[in-house]
C-alpha positions in Angstrom: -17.2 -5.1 -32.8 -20.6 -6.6 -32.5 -20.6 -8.3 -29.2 -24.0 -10.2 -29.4 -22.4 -11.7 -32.4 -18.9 -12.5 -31.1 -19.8 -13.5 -27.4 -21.9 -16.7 -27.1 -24.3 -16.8 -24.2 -26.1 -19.7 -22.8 -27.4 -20.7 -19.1 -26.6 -24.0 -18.3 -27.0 -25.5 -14.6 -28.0 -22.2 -13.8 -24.7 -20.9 -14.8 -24.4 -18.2 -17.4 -21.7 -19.6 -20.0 -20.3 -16.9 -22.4 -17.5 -18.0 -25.1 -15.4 -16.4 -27.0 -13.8 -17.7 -29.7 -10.1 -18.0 -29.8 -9.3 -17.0 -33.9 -5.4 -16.8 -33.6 -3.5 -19.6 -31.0 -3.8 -22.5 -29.5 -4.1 -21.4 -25.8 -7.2 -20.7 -24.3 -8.2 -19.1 -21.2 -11.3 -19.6 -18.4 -12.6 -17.5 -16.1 -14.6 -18.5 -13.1 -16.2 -15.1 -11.9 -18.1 -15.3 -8.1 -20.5 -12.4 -6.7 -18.6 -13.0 -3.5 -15.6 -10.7 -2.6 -14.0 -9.3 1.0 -17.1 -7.1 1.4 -19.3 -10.3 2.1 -16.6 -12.7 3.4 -13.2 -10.8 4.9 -11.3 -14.3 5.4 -11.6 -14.7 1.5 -8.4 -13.3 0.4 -6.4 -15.2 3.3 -8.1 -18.4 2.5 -6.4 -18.6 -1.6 -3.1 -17.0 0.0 -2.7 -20.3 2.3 -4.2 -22.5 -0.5 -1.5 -21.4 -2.8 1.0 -23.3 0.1 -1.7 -26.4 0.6 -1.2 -29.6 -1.2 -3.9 -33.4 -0.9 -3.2 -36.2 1.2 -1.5 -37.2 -1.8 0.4 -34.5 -3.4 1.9 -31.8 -1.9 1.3 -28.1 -2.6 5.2 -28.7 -4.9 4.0 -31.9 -6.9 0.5 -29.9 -7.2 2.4 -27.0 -9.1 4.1 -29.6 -11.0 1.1 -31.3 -12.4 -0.1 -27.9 -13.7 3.0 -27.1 -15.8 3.2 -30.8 -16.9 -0.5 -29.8 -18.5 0.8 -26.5 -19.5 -1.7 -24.5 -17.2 -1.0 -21.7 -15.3 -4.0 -20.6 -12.5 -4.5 -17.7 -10.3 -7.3 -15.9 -8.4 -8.4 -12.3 -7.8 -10.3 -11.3 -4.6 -12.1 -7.8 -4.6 -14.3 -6.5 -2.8 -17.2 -7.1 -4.7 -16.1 -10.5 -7.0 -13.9 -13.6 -6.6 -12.2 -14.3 -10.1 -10.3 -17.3 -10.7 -8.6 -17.8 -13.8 -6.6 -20.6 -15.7 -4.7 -20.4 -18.7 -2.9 -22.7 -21.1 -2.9 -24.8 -24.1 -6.1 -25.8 -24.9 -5.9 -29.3 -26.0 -5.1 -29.5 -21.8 -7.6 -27.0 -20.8 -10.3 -29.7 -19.2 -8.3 -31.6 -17.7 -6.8 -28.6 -15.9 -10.0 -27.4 -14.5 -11.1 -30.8 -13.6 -7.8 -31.1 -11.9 -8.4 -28.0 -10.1 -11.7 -29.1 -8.6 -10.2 -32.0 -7.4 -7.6 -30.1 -5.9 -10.2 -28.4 -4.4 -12.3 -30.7 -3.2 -9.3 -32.7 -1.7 -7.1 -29.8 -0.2 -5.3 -31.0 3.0 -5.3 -28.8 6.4 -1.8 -27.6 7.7 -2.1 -25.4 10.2 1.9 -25.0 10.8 1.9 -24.2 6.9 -1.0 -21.5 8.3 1.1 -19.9 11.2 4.0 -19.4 8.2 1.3 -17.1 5.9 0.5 -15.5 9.2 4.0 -14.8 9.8 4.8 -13.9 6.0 1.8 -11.4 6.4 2.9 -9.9 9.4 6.4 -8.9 7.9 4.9 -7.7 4.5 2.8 -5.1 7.0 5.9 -4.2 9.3 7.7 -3.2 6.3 4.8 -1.6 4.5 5.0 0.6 7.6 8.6 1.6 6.5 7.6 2.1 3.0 7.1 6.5 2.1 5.7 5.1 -0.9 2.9 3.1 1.0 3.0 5.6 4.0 1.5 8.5 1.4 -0.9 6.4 -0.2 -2.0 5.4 2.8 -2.6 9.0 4.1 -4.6 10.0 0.6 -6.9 7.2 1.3 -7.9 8.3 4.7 -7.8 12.0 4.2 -10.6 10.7 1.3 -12.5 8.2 2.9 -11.6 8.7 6.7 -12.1 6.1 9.1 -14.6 4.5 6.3 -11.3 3.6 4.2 -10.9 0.0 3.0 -7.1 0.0 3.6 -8.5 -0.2 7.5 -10.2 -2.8 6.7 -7.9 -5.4 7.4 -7.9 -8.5 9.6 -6.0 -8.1 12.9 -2.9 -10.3 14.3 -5.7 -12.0 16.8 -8.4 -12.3 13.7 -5.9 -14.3 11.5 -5.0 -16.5 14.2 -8.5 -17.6 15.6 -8.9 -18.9 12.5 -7.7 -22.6 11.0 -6.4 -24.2 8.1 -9.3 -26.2 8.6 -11.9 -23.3 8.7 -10.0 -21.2 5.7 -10.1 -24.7 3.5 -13.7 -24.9 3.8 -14.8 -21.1 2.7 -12.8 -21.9 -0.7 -14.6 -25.4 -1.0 -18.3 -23.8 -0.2 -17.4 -21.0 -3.1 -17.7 -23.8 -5.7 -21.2 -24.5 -4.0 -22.0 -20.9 -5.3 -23.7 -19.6 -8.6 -20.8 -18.2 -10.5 -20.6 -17.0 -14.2 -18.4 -19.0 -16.6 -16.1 -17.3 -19.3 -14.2 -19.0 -22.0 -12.2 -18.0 -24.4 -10.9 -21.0 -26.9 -11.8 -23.0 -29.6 -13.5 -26.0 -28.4 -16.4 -25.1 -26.7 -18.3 -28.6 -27.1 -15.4 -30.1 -25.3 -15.0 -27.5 -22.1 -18.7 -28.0 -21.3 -18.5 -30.9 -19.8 -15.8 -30.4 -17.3 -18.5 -27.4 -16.3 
């Protein structure tokens, strides 16, 4: 395969752009890849758990899910602990209008800090019965007798951590990421007509 050939690369708005084109369907896929993971920001991961639950003034987070599979577009995020990834996926001929609906989900997302206290709880229970779990319980054990007290499973936020924080504070660290340089990666047909959304 010869990638300088197959993968398009420009800079636009400061933003590297790379496109691949899509020879074989009609879905298409974007990637919106962030230099920002738990290492840099440890609320990161908590913030897209609760966002997942969070709906607008005007939609809630149900009629939000709805609008994506009326488009055909499926989304999900990735949090390391190095990079942020967001993806979205679907048929193409919907593709814009599924990451412009995104941003202004986004840009519109409506604090709930009762829908907060639930994720807390949900998180809570996941760890009481990871506690349980021989499988999780071993893993665990191989990580620290690796890495010692420098392992990243220790690196978690703590019952009194989570709830210092607010929907309100949470909401904001996902809106300031679009305020970030991030890399762009496209994989469709139409890349005259994604760019503008970008």
């Amino acid at each position: 395969i010869d990638f300088e050939k197959e993968i398009k690369v420009e800079e636009i708005l400061g933003r590297n752009i790379s496109f691949v084109e899509n020879k074989y369907s009609e879905i298409a896929q974007i990637n919106l890849l962030f230099p920002i993971g738990k290492d840099h920001h440890p609320h990161l991961e908590i913030a897209f758990t609760l966002m997942d639950y969070l709906g607008t003034d005007a939609l809630s987070a149900e009629d939000i899910k709805a609008e994506f599979y009326k488009l055909g577009i499926t989304h999900s995020f990735q949090v390391t602990n190095e990079h942020t990834s967001w993806m979205l996926s679907g048929l193409e001929e919907n593709i814009a209008q599924g990451l412009e609906f995104l941003f202004h989900y986004i840009q519109n997302l409506a604090e709930d800090q009762d829908v907060y206290e639930e994720v807390i709880a949900t998180i809570l229970e996941a760890r009481a019965y990871n506690k349980k779990d021989k499988g999780k319980i071993m893993s665990a054990l191989s990580n620290y007798t690796k890495f010692g007290k420098n392992s990243r499973l220790r690196d978690v936020l703590s019952e009194k951590e989570m709830r210092e924080l607010s929907s309100k504070n949470l909401i904001k660290i996902i809106q300031n990421l679009l305020l970030q340089t991030f890399e762009v990666f496209f994989y469709g047909k139409n890349y005259d007509a994604f760019l503008p959304v970008i």
